[in-house]
N, C-alpha and C positions, 0 to 999 in steps of 0.2 A: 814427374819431371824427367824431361828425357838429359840420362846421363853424361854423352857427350855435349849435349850442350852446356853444362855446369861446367864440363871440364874446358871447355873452350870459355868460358865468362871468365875463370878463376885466374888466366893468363895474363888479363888487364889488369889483376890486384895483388900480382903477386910483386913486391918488393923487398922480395932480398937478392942478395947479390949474390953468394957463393952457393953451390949444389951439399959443401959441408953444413953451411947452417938448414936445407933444407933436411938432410939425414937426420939432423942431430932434434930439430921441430919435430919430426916424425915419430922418433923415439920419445921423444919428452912427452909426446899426446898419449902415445900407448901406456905410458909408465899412467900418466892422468885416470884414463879407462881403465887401469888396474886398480886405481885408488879408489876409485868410485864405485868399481865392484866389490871392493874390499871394504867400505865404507856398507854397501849394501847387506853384506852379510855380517857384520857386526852390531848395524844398528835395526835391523828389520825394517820392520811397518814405520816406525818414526821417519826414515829418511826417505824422500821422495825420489828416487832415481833415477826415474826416467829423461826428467828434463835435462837433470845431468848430463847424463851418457847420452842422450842424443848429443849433445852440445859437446862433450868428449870425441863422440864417434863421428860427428861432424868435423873435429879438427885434425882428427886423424887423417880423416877420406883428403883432406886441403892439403895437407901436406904429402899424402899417396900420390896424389894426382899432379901435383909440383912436379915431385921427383919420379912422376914417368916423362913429365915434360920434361925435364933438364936430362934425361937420358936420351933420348929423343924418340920416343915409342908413342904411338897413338893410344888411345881408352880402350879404345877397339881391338889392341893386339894382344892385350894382360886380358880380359875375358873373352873366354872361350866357351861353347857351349858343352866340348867334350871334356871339359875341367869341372862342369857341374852339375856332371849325370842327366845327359841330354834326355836318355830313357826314360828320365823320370821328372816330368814335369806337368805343367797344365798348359793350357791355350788361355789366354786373357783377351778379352774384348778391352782397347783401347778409345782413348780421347783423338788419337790422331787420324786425321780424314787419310791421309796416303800409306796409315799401319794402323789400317781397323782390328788384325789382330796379331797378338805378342806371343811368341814360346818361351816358357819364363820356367828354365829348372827351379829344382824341387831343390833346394839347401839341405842339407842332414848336419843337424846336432848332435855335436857328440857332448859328451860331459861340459860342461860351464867351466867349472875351477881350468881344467884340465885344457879345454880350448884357449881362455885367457894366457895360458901360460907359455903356449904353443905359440899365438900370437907375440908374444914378449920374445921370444926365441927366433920368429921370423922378424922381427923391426929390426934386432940386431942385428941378422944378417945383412938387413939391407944396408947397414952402416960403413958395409965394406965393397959394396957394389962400386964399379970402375966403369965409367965413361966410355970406354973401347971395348967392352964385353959384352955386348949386349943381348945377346944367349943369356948367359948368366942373370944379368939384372932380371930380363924377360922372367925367368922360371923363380928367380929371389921374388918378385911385386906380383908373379900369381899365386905364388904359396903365401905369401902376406895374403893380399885378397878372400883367398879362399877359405883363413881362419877369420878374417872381419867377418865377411858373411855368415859368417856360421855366430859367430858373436851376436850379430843385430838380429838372426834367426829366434837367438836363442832366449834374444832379450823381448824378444814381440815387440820391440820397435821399430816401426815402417820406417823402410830404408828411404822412401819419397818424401819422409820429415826430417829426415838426418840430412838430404840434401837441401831441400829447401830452405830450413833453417839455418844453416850454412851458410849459405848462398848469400840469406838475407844480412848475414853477422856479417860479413865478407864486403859487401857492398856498403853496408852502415860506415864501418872501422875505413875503409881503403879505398873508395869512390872518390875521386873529386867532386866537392861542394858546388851545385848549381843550385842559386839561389833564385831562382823562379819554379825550383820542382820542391822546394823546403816549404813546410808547413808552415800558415799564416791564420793563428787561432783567433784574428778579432777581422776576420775582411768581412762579417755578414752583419758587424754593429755600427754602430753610430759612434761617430768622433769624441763625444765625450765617455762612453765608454771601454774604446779602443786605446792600449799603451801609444802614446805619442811617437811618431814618426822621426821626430827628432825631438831632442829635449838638450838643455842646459841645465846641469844641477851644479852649485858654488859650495864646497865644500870648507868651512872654517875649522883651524880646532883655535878654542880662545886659552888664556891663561890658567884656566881651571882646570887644563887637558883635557875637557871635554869638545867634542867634534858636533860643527852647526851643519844640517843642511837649509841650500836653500834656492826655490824653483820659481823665476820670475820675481824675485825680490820678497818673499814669501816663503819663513820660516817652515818647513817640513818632518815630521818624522819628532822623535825625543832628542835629548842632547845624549850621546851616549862615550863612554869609558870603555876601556881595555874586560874591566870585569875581571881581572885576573891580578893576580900577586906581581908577575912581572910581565913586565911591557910589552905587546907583543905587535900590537896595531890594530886588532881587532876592530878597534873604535869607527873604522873606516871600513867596515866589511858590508857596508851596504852599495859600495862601487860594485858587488859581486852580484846581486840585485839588477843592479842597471846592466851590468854586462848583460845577465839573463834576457832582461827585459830589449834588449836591441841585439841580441846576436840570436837566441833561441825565437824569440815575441811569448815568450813566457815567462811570469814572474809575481805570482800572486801577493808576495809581500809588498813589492813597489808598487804594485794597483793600489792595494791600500793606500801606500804613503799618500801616493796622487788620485788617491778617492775615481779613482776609475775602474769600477768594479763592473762587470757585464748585468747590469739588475734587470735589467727589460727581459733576460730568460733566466727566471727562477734557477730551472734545475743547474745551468750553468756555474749561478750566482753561485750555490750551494755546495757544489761539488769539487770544482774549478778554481774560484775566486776567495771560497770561503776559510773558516782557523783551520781544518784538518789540513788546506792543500800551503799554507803560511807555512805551518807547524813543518810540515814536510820541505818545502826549501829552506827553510832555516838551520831544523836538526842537517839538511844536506851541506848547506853552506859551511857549518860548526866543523861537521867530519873532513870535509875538504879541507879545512884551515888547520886542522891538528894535523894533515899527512904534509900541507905544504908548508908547514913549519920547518919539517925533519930534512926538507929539501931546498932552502934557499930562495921558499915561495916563488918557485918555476924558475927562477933566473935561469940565464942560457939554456932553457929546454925548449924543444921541439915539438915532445909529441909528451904525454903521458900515459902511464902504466894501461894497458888495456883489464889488466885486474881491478883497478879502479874504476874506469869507464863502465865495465858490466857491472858492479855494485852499484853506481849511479843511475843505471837502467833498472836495477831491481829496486832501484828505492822508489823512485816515480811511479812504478809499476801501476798503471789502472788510473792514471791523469794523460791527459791530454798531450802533454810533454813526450809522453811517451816516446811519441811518432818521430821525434826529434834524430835524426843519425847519431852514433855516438862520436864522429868526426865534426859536430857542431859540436856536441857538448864540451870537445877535449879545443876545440877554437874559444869558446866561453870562456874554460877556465882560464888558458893562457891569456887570453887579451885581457880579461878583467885583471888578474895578478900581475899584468904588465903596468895596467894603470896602477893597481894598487901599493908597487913596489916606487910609483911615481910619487902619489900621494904620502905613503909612511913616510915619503925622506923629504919632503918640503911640508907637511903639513896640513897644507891647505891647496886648494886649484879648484879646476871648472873641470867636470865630467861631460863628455859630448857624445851622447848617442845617436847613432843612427840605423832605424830600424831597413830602411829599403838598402842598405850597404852590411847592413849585420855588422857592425862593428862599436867600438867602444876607444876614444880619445882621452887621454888626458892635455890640460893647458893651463901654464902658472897664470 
């Protein structure tokens, strides 16, 4: 991946507002890439780190490359080829037709512990870089630089997957939503086993406290309870479901309910539609509902935790949903807990999904 272009993509997603909270982003990643190497040499071969630390050292480089732009420095001026021991490098045959080949210093590793720490000594500095110095900052973000490099040298993780990967987290989280480039996992089936385009589902709870659904006048699903000692509303967390099912077009347990399973392809049926991938939105939905307890089940929120969002990616992990942004999944949960906080306080209403708008209604 060629590196100014990453640094020019990253300027469309950057949303913050002060050059302090980019400083202070900066620091907080390098202190992360300490944890993680500190995690690595505590836990050995148990801890897998690589994924990690790229994903650390990818959030480092995001907020590098912010705050050269809010300095106002090009990529092109913090590397230098006389900063990387020009003398000592290779020629690389590249992908590109107009730079068929690349002169790519040689990096030197110096000690591990030793370079991390150097690194933690340069993010600080940068913390007191000033606007009108720009000498200064210049020689503060290539001495940062020159210790990351030597970092991802020393980790044997290609720098071409710290960016990419990056890039692709970056666009997920902070891209505006176009809904004609969003994944559509039933457009190759047949109508009755494609979730419905629109749907109406009538939600009752009766005198029992028990909550009815029901689709076209036609009971659905069990009558189901809180399950819990004190009240919580759980009883309705299958609105969470429909959200899935018309904001994401995934939702293996509502297929069930509405018996629209993909069966015309086995391995689909199997994989996709079958109890492991149920099991997995449900245990997801459970863990959502025990965080949005502690918070007022999203009331007045905007956005949610991006530490949640990437557990939500790693739970899906190896399903279809995958492919999902993690700025649909953080639109799912809010619209569905918008209905749901609709639903807890009257009872009962009409759920209205629409899959071609990705959205989810409630109506007394």
């Amino acid at each position: 991946m060629n590196i100014e272009e990453y640094f020019f993509k990253l300027k469309a997603l950057d949303k913050l507002n002060d050059i302090t909270d980019v400083k202070l982003g900066l620091f907080g990643e390098v202190g992360s890439i300490l944890t993680t190497a500190k995690k690595k040499s505590r836990e050995g071969n148990s801890f897998d780190y690589i994924p990690h630390l790229t994903e650390e050292l990818g959030d480092a480089l995001w907020y590098f490359c912010r705050l050269t732009d809010r300095l106002g420095l090009e990529f092109s001026e913090i590397v230098s080829f006389e900063d990387f021991k020009a003398g000592n490098s290779n020629i690389l045959a590249t992908d590109l037709y107009s730079s068929p080949l690349a002169h790519a210093p040689i990096v030197e590793t110096a000690n591990f512990p030793a370079t991390l720490q150097l690194l933690g000594s340069a993010a600080a500095k940068l913390l007191h870089v000033e606007l009108d110095k720009k000498i200064d900052a210049k020689m503060a973000l290539q001495e940062f630089f020159r210790y990351f490099l030597s970092i991802v040298a020393a980790t044997e993780i290609k720098f071409s997957s710290v960016l990419s990967f990056n890039l692709q987290k970056s666009e997920g989280r902070f891209s505006e939503l176009d809904i004609n480039r969003l994944p559509n996992f039933d457009r190759n089936f047949d109508s009755d086993e494609r979730l419905p385009e629109n749907f109406e589902i009538k939600i009752i709870q009766r005198s029992n406290g028990k909550s009815y659904m029901k689709l076209n006048d036609v009971f659905i699903g069990d009558p189901l309870t809180d399950n819990i000692s004190v009240e919580d509303g759980y009883r309705f967390h299958d609105v969470f479901h429909m959200a899935n099912a018309a904001i994401l077009h995934w939702s293996p347990t509502f297929r069930s309910l509405i018996r629209h399973k993909r069966k015309s392809d086995s391995r689909i049926d199997e994989a996709e539609d079958g109890g492991r991938a149920i099991v997995i939105e449900e245990g997801l939905t459970a863990w959502i509902f025990s965080y949005a307890k502690e918070v007022d089940f999203f009331a007045n929120r905007t956005s949610i935790s991006f530490d949640i969002l990437k557990s939500i990616k790693q739970f899906v992990k190896g399903y279809e949903v995958e492919n999902c942004p993690v700025s649909l999944w953080e639109k799912s949960i809010l619209d569905g807990y918008a209905v749901f906080r609709e639903l807890k306080a009257h009872k009962s209403g009409t759920i209205l999904g629409d899959r071609g708008r990705r959205t989810i209604e409630f109506r007394r």
